[in-house]
MIRO-921057 format. One record per residue (C-alpha): residue number from 1; residue in three letters; x, y, z. Coordinates in nm, 3 decimals, padded with zeros to 5 digits. Layout:
<recs>
REC  numi  torba        x        y        z
REC   NUM    ALA        X        Y        Z
...
</recs>
This chain:
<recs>
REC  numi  torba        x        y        z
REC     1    UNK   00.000   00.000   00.000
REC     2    UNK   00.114   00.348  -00.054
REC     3    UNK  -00.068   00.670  -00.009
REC     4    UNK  -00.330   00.821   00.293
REC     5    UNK  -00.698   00.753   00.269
REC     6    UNK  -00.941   01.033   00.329
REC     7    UNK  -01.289   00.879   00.449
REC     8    UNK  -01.636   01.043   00.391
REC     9    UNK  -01.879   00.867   00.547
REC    10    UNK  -02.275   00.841   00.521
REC    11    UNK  -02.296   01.010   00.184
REC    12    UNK  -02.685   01.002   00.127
REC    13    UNK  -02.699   00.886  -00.290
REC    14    UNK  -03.075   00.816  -00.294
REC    15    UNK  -03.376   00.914  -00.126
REC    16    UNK  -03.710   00.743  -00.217
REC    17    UNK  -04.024   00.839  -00.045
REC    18    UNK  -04.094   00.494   00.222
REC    19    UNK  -03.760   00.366   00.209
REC    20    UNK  -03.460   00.429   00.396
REC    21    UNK  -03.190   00.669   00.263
REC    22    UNK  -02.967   00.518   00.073
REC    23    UNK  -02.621   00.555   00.180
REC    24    UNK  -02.261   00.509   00.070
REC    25    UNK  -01.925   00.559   00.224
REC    26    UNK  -01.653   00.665   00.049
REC    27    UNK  -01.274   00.575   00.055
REC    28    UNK  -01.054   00.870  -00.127
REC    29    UNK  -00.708   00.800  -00.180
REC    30    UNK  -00.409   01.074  -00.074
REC    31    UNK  -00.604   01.208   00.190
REC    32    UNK  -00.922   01.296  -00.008
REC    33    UNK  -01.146   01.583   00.055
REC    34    UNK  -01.027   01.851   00.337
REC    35    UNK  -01.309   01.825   00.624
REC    36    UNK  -01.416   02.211   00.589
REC    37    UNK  -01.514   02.091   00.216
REC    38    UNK  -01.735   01.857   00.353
REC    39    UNK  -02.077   02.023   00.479
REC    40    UNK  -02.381   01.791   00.631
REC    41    UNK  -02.489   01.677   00.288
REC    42    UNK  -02.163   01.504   00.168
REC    43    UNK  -02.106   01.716  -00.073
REC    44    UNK  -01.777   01.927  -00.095
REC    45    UNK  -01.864   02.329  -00.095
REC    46    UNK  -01.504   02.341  -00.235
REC    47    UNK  -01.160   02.189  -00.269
REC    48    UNK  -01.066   01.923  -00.486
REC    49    UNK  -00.853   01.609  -00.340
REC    50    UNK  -00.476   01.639  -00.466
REC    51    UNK  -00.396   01.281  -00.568
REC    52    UNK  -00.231   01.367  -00.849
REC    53    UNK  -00.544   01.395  -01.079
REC    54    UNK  -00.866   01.230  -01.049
REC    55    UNK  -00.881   00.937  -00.956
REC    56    UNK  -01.072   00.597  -01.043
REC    57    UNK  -01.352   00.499  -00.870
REC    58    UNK  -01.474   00.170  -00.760
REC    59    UNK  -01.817   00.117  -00.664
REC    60    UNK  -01.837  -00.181  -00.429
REC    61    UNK  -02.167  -00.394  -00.429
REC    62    UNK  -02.200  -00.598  -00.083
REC    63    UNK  -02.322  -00.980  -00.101
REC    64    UNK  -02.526  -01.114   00.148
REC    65    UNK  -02.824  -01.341  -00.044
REC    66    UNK  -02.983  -00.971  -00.115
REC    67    UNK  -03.156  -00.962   00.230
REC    68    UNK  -02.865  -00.903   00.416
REC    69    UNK  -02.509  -00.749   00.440
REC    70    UNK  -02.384  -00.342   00.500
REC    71    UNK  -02.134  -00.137   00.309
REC    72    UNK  -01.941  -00.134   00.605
REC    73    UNK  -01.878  -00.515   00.594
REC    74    UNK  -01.669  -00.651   00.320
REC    75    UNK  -01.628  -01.052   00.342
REC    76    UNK  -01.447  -01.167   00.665
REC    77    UNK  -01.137  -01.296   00.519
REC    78    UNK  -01.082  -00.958   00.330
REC    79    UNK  -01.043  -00.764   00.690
REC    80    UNK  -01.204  -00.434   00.771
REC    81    UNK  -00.958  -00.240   00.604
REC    82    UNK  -00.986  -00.397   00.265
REC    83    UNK  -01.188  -00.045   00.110
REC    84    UNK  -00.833   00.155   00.245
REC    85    UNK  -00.636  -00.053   00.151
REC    86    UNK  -00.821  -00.011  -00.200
REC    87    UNK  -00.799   00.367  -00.126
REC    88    UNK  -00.419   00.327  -00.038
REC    89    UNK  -00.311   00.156  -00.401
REC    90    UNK  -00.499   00.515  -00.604
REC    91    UNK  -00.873   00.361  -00.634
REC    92    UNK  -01.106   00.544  -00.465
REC    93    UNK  -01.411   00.337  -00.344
REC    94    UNK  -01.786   00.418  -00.315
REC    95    UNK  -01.916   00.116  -00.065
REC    96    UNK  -02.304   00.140  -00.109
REC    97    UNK  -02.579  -00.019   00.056
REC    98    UNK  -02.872  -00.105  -00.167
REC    99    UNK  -03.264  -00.218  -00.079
REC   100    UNK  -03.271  -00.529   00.041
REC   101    UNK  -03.546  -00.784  -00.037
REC   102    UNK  -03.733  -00.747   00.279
REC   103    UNK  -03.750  -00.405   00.193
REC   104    UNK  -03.848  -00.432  -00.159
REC   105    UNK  -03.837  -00.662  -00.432
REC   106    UNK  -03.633  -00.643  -00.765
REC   107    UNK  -03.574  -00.456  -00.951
REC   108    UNK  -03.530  -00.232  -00.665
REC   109    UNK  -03.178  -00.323  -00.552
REC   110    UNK  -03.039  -00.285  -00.912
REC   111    UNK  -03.196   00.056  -00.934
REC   112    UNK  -03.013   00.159  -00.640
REC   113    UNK  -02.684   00.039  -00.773
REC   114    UNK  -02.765   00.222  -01.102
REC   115    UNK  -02.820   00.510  -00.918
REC   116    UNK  -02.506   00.492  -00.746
REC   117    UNK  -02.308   00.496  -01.036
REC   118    UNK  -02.507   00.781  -01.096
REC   119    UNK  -02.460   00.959  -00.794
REC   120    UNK  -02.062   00.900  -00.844
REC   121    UNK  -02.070   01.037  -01.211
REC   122    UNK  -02.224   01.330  -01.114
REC   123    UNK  -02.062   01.480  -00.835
REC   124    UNK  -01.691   01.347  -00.946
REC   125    UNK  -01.519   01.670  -01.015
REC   126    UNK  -01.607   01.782  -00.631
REC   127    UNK  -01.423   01.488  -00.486
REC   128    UNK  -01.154   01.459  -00.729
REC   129    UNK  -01.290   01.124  -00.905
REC   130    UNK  -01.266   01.006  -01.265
REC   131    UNK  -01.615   00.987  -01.378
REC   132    UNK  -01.523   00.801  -01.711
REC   133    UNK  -01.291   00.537  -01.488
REC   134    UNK  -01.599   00.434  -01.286
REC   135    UNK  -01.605   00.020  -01.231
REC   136    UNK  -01.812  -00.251  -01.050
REC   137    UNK  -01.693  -00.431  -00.774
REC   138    UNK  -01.935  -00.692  -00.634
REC   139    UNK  -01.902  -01.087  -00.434
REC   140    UNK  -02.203  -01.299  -00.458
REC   141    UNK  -02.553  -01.151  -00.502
REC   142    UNK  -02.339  -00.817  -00.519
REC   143    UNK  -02.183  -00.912  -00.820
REC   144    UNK  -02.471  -01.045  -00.959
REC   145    UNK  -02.616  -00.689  -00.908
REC   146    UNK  -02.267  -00.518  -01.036
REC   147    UNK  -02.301  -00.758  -01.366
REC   148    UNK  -02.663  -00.664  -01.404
REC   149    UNK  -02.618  -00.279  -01.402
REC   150    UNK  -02.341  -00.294  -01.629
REC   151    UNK  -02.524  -00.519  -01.880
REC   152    UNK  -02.839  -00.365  -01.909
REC   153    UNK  -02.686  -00.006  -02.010
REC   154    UNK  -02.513   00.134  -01.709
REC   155    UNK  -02.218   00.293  -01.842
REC   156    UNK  -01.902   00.165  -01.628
REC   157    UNK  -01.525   00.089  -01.755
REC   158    UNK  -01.547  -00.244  -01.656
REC   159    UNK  -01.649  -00.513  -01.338
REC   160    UNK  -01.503  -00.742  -01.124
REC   161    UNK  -01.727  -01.018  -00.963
REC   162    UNK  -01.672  -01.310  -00.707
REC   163    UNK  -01.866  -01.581  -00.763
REC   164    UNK  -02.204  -01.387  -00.865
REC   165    UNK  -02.533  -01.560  -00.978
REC   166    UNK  -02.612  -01.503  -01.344
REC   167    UNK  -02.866  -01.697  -01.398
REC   168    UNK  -03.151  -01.761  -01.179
REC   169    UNK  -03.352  -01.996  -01.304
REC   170    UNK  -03.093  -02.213  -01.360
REC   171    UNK  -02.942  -02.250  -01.042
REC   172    UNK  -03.108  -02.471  -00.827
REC   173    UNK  -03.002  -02.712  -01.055
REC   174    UNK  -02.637  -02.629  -01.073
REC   175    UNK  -02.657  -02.622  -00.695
REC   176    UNK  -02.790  -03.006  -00.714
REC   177    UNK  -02.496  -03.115  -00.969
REC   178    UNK  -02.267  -02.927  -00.765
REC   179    UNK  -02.341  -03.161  -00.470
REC   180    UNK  -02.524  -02.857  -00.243
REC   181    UNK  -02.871  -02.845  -00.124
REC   182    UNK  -03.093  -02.655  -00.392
REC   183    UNK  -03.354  -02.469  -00.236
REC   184    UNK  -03.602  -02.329  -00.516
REC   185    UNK  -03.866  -02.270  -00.273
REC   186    UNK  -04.081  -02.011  -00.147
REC   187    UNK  -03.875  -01.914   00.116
REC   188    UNK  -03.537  -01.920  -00.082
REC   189    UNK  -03.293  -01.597  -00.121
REC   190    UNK  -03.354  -01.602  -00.498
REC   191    UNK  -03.768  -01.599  -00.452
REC   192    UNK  -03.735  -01.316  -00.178
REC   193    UNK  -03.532  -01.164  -00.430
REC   194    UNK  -03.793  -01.207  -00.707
REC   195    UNK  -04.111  -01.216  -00.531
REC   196    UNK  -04.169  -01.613  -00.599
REC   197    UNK  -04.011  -01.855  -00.668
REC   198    UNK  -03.816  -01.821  -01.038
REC   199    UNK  -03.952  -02.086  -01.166
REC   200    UNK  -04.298  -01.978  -01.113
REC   201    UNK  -04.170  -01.629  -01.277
REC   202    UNK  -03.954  -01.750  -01.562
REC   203    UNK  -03.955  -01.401  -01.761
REC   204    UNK  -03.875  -01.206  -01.404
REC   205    UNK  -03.652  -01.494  -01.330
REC   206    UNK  -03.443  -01.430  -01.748
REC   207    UNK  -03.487  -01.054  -01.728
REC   208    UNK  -03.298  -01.059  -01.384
REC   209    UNK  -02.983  -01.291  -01.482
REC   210    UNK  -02.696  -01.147  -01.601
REC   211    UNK  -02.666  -01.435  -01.844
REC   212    UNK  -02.966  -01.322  -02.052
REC   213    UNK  -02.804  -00.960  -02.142
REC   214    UNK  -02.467  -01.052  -02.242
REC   215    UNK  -02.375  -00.872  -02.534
REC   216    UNK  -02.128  -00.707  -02.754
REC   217    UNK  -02.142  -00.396  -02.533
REC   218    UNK  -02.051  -00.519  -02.229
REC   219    UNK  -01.783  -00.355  -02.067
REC   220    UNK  -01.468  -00.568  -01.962
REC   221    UNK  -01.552  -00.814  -01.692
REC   222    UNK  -01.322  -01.043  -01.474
REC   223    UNK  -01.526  -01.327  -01.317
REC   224    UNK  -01.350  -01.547  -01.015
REC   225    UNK  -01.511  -01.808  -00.895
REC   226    UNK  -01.473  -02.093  -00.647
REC   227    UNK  -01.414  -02.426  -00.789
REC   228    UNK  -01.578  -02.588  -00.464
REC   229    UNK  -01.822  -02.373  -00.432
REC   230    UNK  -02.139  -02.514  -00.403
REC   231    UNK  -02.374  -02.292  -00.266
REC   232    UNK  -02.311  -02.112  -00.600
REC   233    UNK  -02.124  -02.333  -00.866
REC   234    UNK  -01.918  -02.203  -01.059
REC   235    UNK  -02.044  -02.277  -01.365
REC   236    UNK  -02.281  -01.976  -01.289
REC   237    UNK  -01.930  -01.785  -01.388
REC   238    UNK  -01.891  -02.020  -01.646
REC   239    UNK  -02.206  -02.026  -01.813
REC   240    UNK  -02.147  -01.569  -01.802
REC   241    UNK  -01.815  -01.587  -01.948
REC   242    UNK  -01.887  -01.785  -02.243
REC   243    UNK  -02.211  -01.585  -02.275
REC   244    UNK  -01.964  -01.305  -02.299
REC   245    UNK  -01.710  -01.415  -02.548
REC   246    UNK  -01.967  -01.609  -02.734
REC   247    UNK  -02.132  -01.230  -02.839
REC   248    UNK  -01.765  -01.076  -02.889
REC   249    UNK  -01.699  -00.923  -02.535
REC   250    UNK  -01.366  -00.882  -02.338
REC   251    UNK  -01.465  -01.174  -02.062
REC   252    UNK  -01.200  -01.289  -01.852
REC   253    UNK  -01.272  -01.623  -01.600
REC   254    UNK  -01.042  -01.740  -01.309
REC   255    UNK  -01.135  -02.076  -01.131
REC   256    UNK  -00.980  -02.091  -00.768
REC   257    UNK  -00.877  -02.444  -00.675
REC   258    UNK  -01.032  -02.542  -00.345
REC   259    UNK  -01.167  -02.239  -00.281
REC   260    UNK  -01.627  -02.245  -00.174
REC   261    UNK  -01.830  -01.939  -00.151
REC   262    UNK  -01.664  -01.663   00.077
REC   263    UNK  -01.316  -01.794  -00.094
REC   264    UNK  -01.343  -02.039   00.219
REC   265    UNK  -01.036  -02.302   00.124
REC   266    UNK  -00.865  -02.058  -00.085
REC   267    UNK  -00.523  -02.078  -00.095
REC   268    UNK  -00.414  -01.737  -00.144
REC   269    UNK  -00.679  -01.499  -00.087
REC   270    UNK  -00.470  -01.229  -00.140
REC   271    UNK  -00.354  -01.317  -00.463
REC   272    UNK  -00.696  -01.294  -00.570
REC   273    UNK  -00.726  -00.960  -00.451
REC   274    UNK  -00.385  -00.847  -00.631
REC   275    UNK  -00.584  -01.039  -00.986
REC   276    UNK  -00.853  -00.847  -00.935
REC   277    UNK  -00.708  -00.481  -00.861
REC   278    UNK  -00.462  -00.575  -01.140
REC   279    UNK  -00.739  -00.598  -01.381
REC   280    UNK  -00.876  -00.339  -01.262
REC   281    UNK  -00.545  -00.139  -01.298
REC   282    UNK  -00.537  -00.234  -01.709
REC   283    UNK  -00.874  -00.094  -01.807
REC   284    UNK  -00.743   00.207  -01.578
REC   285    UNK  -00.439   00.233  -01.747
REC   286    UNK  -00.300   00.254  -01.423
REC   287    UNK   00.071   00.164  -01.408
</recs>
């Protein structure tokens, strides 16, 4: 790591009437924003961070089965300083939390992520960011959401996701052939998700899988997935990234050896993190 990180937390993104404010935290790298740029609102009055220019931004989708999870809890092995530590190598990082499905169903969490991205785009000059260097960052149902906005037309340089679910409606079955306990189910994450279960809402179930909107104008994506993983398989990643190359998109697909969900039996969990800001690095053009 080199560098200071500058935190500004509690940024409100989103405000929808019923719900919650929806909050993000970010992570700026070389000591960020000043604190007399930062009134009650979040936003600088102000100031711009000297980092030496703006910086990249990664927006960084929790997991957590969409009905649970915070932006201020990034997967156990990673440690709680894995967004400075982010911060600290030049990225800055926008750690959101979305709707969750007790709150509302989808497509409500991938609205909020969209408007993220949003919120990031537009108010990057005041805190120093690079709004056409913006990327997706998600692990599990948070990179399923991350590969979702960026497929259906949110503009983003490219994603990163850790063994997502792309398609819905076919994973109960993967999960079976995988050796895990499918549970398709009223009471599953993916029907709380949906609103029933997918196969009783097989258009909901295609429109919300990644897998169904791969295309030719997909932004770069690295998928890493666990090759034990069996709560979900990794051909889930599999089944994306030949989506992906089959329409003529930049796809890129790492199987860890050992490693389950959560990178549980990974060998080298930080060498996944190095592949994954490395990638991220090339479609920054960051040396």
């Amino acid at each position: 790591m080199s560098g200071t990180v500058r935190r500004v937390p509690d940024v409100r993104y989103g405000e929808i009437p019923g719900y919650r404010p929806l909050e993000l935290d970010l992570y700026l790298p070389d000591g960020g924003v000043p604190d007399h740029c930062v009134p009650d609102h979040g936003v600088p009055d102000h100031g711009v961070p000297d980092h030496g220019g703006p910086a990249p931004v990664i927006v960084h989708v929790h997991g957590g089965g969409w009905r649970r999870g915070s932006r201020r809890e990034p997967l156990p092995l990673l440690g709680a300083g894995f967004y400075d530590a982010l911060a600290a190598e030049g990225f800055a990082v926008a750690a959101i939390d979305y709707r969750l499905s007790g709150e509302a169903r989808f497509p409500a969490p991938l609205e909020d992520v969209r408007a993220a991205v949003g919120w990031v785009r537009d108010h990057a000059a005041a805190y120093g960011l690079d709004a056409g260097r913006v990327f997706l960052w998600g692990d599990s149902s948070g990179g399923h959401l991350a590969l979702l906005a960026a497929l259906t037309g949110t503009k983003v340089a490219g994603v990163v996701a850790w063994f997502p679910v792309t398609d819905l409606a076919g994973l109960p079955a993967d999960v079976a052939e995988a050796g895990g306990v499918p549970d398709a189910g009223p009471e599953s994450r993916e029907a709380q998700l949906l609103g029933a279960p997918a196969s009783s809402v097989p258009e909901l179930a295609r429109q919300a899988s990644p897998v169904t909107h791969a295309g030719p104008d997909a932004p770069p994506v690295l998928l890493m997935h666990g090759a034990a993983d069996d709560m979900v398989p990794a051909v889930q990643s599999i089944r994306l990234a030949e989506a992906l190359s089959a329409a003529g998109a930049a796809a890129e697909l790492e199987i860890v050896p050992g490693a389950t969900h959560f990178w549980h039996g990974a060998a080298d969990v930080a060498g996944i993190v190095s592949r994954s800001t490395g990638f991220l690095r090339a479609q920054a053009s960051l040396g």
